[in-house]
MOPAC internal coordinates of N, CA, C and O (Angstrom, degrees):
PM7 1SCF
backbone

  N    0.0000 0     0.00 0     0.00 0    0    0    0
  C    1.4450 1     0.00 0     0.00 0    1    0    0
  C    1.5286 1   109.12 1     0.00 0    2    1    0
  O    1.2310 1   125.48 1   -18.29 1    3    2    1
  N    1.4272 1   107.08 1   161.71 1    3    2    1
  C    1.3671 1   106.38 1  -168.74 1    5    3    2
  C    1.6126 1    91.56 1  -124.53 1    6    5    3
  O    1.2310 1   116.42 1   -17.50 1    7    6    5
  N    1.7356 1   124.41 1   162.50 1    7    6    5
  C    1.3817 1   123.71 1  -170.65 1    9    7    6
  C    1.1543 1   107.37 1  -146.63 1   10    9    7
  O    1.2310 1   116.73 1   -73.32 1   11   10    9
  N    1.5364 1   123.83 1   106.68 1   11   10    9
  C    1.5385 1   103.71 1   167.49 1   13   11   10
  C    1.3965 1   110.19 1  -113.46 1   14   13   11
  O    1.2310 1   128.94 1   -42.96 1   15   14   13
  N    1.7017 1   100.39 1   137.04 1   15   14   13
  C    1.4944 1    97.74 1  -170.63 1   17   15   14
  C    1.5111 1   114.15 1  -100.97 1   18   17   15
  O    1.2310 1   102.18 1   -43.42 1   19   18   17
  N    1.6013 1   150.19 1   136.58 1   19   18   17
  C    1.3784 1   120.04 1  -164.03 1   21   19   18
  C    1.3488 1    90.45 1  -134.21 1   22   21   19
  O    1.2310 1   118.33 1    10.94 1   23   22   21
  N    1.3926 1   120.79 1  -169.06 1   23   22   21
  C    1.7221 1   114.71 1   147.50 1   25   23   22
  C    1.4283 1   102.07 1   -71.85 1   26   25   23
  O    1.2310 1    98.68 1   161.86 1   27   26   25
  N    0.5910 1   155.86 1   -18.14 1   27   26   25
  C    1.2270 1   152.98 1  -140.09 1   29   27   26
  C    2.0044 1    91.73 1  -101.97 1   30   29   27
  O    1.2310 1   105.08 1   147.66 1   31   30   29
  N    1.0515 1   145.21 1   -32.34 1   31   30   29
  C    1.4827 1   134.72 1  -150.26 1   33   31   30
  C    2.0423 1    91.96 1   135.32 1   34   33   31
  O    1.2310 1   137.16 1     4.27 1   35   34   33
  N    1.4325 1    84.36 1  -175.73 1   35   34   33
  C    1.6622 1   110.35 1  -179.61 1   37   35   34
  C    1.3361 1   123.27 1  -134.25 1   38   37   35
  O    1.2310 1   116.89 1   -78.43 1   39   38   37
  N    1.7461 1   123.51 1   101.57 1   39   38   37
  C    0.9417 1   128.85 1  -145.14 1   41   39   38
  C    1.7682 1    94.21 1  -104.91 1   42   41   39
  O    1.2310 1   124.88 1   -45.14 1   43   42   41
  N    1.5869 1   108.24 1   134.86 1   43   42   41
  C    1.7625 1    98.76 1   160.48 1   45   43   42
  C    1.2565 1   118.62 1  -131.96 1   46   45   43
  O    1.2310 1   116.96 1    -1.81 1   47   46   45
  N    1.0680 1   123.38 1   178.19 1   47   46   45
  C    1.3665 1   126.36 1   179.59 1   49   47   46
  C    1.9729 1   130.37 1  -171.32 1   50   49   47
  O    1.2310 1   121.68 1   -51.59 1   51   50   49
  N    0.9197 1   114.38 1   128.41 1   51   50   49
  C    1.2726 1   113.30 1  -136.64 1   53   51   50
  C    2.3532 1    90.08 1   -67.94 1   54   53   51
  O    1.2310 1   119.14 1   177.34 1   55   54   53
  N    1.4530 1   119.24 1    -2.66 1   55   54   53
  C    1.5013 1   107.54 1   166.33 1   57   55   54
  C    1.5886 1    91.07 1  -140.45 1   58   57   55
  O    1.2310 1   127.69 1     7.71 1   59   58   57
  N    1.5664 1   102.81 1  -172.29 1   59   58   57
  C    1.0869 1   115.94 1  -159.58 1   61   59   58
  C    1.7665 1   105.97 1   -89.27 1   62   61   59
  O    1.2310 1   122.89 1   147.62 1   63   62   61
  N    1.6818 1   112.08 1   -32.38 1   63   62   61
  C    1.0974 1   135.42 1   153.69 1   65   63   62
  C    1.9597 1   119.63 1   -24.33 1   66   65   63
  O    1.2310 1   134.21 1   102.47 1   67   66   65
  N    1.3732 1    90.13 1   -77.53 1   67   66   65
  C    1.2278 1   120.47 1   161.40 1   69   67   66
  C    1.4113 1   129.11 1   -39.68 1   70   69   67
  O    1.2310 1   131.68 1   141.88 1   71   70   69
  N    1.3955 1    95.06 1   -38.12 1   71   70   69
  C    1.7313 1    97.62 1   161.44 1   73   71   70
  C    1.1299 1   134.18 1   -88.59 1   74   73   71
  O    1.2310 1   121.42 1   153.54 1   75   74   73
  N    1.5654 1   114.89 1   -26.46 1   75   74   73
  C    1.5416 1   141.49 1   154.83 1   77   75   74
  C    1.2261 1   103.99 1   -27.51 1   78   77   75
  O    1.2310 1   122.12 1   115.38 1   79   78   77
  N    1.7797 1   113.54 1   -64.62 1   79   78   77
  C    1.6857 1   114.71 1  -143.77 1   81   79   78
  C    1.8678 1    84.71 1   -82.21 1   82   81   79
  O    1.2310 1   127.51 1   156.69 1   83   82   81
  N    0.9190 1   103.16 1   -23.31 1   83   82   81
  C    1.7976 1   110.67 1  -163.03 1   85   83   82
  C    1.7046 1   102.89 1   -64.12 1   86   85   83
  O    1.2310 1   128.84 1   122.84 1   87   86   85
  N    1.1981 1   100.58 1   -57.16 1   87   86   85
  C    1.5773 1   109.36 1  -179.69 1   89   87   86
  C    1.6846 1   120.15 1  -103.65 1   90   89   87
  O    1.2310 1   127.56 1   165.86 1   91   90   89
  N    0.8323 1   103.06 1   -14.14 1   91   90   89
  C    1.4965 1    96.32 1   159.10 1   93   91   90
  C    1.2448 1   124.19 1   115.08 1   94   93   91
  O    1.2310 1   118.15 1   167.35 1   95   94   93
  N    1.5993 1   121.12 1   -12.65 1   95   94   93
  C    1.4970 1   126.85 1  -138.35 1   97   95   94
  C    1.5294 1    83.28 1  -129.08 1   98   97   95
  O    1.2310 1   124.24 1    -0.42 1   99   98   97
  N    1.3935 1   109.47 1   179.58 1   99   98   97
  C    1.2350 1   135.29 1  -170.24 1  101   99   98
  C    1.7445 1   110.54 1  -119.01 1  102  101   99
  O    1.2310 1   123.53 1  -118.32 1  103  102  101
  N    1.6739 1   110.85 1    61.68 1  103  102  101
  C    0.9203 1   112.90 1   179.15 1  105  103  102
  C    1.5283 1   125.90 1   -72.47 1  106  105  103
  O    1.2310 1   118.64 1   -21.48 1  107  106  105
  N    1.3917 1   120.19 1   158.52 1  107  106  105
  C    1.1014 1   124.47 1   176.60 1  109  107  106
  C    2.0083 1   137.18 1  -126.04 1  110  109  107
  O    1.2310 1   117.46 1   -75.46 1  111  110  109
  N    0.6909 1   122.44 1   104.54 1  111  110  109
  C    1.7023 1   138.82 1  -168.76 1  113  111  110
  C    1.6543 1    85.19 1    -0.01 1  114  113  111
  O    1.2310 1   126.41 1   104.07 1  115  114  113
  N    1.1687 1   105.27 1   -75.93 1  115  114  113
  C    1.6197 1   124.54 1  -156.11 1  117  115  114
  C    2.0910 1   103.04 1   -56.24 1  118  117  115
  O    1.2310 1   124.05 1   150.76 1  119  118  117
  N    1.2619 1   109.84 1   -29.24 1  119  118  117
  C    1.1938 1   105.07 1   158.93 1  121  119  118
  C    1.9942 1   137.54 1   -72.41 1  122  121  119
  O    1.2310 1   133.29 1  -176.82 1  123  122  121
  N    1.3632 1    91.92 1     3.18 1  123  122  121
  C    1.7552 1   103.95 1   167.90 1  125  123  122
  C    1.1630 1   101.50 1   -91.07 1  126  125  123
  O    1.2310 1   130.25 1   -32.43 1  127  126  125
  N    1.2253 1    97.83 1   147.57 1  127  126  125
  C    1.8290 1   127.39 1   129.98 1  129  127  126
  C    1.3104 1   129.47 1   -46.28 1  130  129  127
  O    1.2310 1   108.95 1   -65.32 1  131  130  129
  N    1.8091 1   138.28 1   114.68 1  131  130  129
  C    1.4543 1    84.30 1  -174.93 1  133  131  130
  C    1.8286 1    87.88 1  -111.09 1  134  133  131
  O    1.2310 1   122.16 1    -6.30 1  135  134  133
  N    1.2734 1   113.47 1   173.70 1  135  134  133
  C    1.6250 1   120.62 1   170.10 1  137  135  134
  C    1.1731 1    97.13 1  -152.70 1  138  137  135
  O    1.2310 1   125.18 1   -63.93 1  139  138  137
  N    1.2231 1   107.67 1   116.07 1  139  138  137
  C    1.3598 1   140.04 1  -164.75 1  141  139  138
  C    1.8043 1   108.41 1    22.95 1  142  141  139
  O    1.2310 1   113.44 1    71.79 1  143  142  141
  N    1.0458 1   130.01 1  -108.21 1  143  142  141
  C    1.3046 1   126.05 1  -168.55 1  145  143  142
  C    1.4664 1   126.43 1   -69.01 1  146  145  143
  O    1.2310 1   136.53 1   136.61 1  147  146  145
  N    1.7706 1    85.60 1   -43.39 1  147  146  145
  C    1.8915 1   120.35 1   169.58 1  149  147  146
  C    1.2259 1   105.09 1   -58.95 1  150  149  147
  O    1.2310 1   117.78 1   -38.71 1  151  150  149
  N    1.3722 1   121.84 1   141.29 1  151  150  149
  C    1.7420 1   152.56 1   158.47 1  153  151  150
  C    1.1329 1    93.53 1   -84.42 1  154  153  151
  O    1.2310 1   118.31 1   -35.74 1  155  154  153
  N    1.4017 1   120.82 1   144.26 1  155  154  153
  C    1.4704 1   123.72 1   160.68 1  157  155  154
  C    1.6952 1   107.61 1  -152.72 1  158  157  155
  O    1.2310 1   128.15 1   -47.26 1  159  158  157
  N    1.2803 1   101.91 1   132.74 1  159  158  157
  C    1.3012 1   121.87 1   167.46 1  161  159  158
  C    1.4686 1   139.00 1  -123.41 1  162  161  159
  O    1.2310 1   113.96 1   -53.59 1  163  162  161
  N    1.6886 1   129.04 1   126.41 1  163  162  161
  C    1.1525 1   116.13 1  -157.44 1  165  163  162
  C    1.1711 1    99.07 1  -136.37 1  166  165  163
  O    1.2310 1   117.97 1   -64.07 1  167  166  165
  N    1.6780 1   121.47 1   115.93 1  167  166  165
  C    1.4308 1   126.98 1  -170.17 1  169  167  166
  C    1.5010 1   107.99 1  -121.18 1  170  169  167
  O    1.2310 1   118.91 1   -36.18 1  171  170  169
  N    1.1439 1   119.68 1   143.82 1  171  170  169
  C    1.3563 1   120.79 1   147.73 1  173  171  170
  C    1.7578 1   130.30 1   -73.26 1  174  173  171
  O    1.2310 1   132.44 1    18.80 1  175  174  173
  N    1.5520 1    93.57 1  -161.20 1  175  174  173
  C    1.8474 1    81.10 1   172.08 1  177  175  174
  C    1.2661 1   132.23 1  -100.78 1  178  177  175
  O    1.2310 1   127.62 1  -178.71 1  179  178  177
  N    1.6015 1   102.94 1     1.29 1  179  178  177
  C    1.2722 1   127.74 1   167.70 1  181  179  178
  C    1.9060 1    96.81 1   -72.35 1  182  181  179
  O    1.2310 1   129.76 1   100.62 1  183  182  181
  N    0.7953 1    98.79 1   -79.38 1  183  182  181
  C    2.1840 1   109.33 1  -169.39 1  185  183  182
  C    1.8651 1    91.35 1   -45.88 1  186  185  183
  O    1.2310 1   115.99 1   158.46 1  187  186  185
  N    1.5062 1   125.21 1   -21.54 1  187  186  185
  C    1.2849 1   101.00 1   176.60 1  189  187  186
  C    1.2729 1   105.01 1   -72.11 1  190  189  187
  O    1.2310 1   117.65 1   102.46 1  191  190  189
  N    1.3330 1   122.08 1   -77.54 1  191  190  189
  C    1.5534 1   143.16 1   156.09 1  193  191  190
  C    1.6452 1    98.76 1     1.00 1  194  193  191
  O    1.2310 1   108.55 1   125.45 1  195  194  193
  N    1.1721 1   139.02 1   -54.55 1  195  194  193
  C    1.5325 1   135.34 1   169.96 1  197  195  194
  C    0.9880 1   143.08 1   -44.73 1  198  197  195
  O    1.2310 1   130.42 1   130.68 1  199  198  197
  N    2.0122 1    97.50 1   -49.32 1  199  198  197
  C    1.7157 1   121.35 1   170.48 1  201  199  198
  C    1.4383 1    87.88 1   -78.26 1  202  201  199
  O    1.2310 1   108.97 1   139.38 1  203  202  201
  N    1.1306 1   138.26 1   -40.62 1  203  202  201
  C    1.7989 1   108.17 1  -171.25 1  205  203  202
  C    1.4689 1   110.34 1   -61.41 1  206  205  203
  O    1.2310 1   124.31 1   132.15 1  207  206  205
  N    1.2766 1   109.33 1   -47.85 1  207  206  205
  C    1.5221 1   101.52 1  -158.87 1  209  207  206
  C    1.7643 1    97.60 1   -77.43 1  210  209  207
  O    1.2310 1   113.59 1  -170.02 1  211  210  209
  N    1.4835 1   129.72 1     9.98 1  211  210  209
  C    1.0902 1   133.70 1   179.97 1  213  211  210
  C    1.1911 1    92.80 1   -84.40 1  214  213  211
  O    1.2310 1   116.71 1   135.22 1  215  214  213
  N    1.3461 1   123.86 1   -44.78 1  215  214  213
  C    1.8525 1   118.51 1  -164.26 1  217  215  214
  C    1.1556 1    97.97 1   -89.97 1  218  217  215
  O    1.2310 1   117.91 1   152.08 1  219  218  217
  N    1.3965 1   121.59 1   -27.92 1  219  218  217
  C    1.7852 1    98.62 1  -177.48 1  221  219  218
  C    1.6090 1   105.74 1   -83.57 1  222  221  219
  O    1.2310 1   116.08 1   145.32 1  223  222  221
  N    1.3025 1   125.05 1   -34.68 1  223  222  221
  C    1.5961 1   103.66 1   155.07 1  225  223  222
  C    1.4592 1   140.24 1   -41.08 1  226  225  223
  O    1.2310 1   121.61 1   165.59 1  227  226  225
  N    1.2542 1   114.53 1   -14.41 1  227  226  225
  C    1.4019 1   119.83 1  -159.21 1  229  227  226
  C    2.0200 1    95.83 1  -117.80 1  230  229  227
  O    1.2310 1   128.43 1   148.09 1  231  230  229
  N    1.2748 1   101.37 1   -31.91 1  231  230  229
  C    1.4921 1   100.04 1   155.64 1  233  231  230
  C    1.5532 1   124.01 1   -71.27 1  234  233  231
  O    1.2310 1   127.07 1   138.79 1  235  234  233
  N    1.1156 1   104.00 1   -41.21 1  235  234  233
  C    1.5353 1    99.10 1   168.75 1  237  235  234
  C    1.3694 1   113.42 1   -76.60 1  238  237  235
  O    1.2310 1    98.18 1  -156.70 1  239  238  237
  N    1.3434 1   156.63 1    23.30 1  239  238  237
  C    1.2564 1   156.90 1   156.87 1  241  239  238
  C    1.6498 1   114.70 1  -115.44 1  242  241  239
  O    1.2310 1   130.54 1   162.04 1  243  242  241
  N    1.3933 1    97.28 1   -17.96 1  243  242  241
  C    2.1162 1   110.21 1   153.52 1  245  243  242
  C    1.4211 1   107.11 1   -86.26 1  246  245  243
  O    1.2310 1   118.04 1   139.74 1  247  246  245
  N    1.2847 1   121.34 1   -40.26 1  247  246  245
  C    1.3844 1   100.41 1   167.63 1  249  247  246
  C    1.6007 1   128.03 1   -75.50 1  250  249  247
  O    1.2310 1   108.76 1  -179.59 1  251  250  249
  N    1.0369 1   138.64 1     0.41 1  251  250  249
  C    1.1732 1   138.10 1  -160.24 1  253  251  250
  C    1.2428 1   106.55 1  -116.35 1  254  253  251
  O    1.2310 1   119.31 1   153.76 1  255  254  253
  N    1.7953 1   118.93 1   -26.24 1  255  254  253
  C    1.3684 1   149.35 1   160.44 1  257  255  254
  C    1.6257 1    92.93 1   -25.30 1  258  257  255
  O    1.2310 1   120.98 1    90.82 1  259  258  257
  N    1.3682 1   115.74 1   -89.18 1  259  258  257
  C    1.2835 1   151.75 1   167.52 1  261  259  258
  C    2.0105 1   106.51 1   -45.31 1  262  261  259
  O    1.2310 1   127.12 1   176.04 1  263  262  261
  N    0.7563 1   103.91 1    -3.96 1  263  262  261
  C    1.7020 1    93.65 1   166.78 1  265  263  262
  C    1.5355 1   138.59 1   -71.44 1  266  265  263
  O    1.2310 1   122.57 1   -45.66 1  267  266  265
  N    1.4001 1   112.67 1   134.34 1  267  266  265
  C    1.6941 1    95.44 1  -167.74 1  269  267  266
  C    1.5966 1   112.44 1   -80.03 1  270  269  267
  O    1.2310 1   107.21 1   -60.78 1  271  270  269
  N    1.1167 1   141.43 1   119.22 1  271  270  269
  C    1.5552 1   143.82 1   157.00 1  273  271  270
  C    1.7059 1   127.15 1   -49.60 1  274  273  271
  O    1.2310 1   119.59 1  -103.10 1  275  274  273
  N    1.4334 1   118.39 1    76.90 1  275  274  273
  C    1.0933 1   113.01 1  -173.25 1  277  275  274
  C    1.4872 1   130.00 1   -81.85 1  278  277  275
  O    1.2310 1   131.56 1  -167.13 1  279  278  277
  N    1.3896 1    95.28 1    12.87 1  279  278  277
  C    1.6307 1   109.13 1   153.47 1  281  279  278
  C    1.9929 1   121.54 1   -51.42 1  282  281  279
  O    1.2310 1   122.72 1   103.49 1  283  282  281
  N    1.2117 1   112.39 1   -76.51 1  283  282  281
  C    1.3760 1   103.63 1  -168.62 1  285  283  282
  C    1.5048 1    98.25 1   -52.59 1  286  285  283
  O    1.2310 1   108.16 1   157.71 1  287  286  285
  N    1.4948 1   139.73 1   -22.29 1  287  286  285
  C    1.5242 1   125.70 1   177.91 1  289  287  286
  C    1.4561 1   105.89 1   -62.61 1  290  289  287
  O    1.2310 1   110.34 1   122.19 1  291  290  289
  N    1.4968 1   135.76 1   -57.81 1  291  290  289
  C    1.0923 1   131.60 1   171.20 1  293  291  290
  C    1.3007 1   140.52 1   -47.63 1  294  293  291
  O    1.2310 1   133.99 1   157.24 1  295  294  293
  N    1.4421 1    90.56 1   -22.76 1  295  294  293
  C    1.4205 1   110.32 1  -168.78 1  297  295  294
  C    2.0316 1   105.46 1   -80.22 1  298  297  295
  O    1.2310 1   131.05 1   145.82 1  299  298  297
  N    1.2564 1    96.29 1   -34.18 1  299  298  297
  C    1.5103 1   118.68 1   173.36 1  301  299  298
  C    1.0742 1   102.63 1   -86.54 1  302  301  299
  O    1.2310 1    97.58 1   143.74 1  303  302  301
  N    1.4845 1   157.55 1   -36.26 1  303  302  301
  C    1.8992 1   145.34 1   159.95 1  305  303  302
  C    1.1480 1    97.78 1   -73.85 1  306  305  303
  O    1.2310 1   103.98 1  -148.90 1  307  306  305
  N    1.4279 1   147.12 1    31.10 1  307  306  305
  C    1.7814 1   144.74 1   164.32 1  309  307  306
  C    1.3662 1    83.51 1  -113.92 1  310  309  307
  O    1.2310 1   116.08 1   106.15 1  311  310  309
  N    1.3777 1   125.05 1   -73.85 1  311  310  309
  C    1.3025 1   138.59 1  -142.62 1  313  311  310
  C    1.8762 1   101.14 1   -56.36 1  314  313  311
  O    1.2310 1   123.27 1   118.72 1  315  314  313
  N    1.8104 1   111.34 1   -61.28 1  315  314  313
  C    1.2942 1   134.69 1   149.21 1  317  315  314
  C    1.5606 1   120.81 1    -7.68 1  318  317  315
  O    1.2310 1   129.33 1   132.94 1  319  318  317
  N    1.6001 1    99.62 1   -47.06 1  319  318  317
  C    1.4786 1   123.23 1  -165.68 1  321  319  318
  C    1.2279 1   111.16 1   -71.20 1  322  321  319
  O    1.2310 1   123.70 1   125.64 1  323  322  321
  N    1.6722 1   110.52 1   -54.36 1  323  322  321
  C    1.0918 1   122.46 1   176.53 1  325  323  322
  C    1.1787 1   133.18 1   -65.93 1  326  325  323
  O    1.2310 1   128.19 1   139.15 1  327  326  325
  N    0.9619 1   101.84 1   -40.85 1  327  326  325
  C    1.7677 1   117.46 1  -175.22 1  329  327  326
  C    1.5394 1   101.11 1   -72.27 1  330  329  327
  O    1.2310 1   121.55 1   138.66 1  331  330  329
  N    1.5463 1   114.64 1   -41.34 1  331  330  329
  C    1.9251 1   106.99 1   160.28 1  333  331  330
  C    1.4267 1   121.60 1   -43.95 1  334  333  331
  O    1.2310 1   132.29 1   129.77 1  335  334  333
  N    1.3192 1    93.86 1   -50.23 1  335  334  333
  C    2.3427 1    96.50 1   175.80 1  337  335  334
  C    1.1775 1   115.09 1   -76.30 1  338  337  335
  O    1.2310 1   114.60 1   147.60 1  339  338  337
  N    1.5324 1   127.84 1   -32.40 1  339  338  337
  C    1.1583 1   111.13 1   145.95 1  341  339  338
  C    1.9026 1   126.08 1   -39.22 1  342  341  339
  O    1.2310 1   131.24 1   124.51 1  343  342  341
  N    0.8150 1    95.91 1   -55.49 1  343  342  341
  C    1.5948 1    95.34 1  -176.55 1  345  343  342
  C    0.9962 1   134.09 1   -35.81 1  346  345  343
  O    1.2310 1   135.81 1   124.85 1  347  346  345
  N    1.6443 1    87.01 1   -55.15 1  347  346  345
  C    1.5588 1   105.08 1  -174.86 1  349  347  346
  C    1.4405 1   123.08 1   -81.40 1  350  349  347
  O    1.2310 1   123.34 1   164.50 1  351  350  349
  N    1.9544 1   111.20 1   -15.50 1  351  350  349
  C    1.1662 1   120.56 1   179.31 1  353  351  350
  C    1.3651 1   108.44 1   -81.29 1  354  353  351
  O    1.2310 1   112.71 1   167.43 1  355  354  353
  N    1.5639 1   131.36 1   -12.57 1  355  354  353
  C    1.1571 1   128.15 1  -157.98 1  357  355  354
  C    1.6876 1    90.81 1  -105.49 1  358  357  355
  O    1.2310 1   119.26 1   139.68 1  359  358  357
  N    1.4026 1   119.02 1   -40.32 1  359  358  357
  C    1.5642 1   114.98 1  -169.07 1  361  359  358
  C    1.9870 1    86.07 1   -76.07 1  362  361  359
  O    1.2310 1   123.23 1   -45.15 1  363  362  361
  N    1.1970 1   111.42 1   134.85 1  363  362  361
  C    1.1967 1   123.79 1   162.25 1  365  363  362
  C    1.8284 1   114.90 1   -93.78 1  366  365  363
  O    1.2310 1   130.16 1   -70.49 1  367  366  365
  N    1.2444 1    98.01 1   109.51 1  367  366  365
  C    1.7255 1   112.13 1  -168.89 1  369  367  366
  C    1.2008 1    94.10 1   -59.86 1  370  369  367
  O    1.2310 1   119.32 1   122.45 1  371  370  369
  N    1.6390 1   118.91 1   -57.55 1  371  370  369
  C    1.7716 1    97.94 1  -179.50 1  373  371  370
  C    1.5249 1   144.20 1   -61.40 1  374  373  371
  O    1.2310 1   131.07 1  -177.34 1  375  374  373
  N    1.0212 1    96.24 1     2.66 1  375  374  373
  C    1.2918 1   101.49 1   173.19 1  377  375  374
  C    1.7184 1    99.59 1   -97.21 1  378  377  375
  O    1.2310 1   114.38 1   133.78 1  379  378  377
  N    1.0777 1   128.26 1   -46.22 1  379  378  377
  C    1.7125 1   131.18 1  -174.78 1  381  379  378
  C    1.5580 1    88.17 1   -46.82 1  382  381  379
  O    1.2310 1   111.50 1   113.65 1  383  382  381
  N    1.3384 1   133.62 1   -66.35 1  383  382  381
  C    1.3360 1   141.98 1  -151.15 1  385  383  382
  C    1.0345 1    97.89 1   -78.98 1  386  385  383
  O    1.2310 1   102.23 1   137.79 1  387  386  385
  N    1.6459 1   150.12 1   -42.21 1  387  386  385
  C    1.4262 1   147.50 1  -148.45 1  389  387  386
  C    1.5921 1   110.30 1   -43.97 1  390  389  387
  O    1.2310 1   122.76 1   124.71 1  391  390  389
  N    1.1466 1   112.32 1   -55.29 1  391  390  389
  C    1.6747 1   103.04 1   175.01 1  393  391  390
  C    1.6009 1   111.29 1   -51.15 1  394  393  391
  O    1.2310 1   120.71 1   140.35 1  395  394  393
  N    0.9561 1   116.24 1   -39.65 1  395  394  393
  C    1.3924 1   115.07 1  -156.05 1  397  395  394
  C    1.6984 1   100.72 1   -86.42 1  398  397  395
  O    1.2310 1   123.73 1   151.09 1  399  398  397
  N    1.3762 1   110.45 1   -28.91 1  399  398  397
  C    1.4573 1   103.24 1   169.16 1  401  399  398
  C    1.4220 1   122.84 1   -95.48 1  402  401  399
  O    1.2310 1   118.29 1   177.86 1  403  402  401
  N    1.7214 1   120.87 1    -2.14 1  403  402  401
  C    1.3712 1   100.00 1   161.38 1  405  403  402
  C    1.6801 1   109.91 1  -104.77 1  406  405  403
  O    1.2310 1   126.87 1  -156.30 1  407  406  405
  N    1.2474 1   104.38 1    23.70 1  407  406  405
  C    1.7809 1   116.41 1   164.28 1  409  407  406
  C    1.7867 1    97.07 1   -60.43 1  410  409  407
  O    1.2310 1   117.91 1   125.17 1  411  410  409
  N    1.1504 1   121.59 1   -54.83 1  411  410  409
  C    1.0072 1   126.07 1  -165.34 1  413  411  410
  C    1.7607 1   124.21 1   -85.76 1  414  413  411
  O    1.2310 1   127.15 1   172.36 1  415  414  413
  N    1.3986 1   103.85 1    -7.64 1  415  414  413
  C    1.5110 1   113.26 1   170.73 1  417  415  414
  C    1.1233 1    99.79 1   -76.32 1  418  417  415
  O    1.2310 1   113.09 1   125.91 1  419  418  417
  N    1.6442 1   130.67 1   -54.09 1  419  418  417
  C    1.4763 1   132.70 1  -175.21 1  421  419  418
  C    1.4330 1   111.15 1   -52.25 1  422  421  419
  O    1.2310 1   123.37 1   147.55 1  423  422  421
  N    0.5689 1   111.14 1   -32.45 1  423  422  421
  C    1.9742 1   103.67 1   177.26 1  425  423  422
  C    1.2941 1    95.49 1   -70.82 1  426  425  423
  O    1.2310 1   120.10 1   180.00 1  427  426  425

């Protein structure tokens, strides 16, 4: 059996798993007591306050794991960007059009 003792009451549970989902925290093996078969753990509200912000650190470094980087997208609509004004700065429109605009001087 596993035991967590808090201010709060005395939580057990027949794995360590089991006590996790039960109480909430992100316990760890190496943080018991053991006596004989029994795990035992005895926290205050400080050591609760610890394991939380232990699991929400460790969720926020699984989530971020998994985060999308919208750098190389930008980095490719800059790059995209440029190479369009290039284009267009290098093709000289008046000359593409020149017939067609001194069609209209002659009249």
């Amino acid at each position: 059996m596993v035991y967590c003792i808090t201010e709060m009451g005395v939580y057990e549970a027949d794995t360590l798993e089991h006590l996790k989902k039960k109480v909430g925290l992100d316990l760890k093996k190496e943080d018991f007591k053991f006596f004989g078969p029994d795990q035992v753990i005895n926290l205050t509200a400080r050591d609760v306050d610890f394991i939380q912000d232990r699991k929400q650190l460790s969720s926020i470094m699984f989530h971020n794991f998994f985060r999308k980087d919208p750098r190389p997208t930008i980095f490719f609509l800059l790059q995209m960007s440029i190479i369009a004004i290039n284009l267009i700065m290098s093709i000289n429109i008046y000359n593409i059009f020149k017939g067609f605009i001194e069609s209209f001087g002659a009249m």
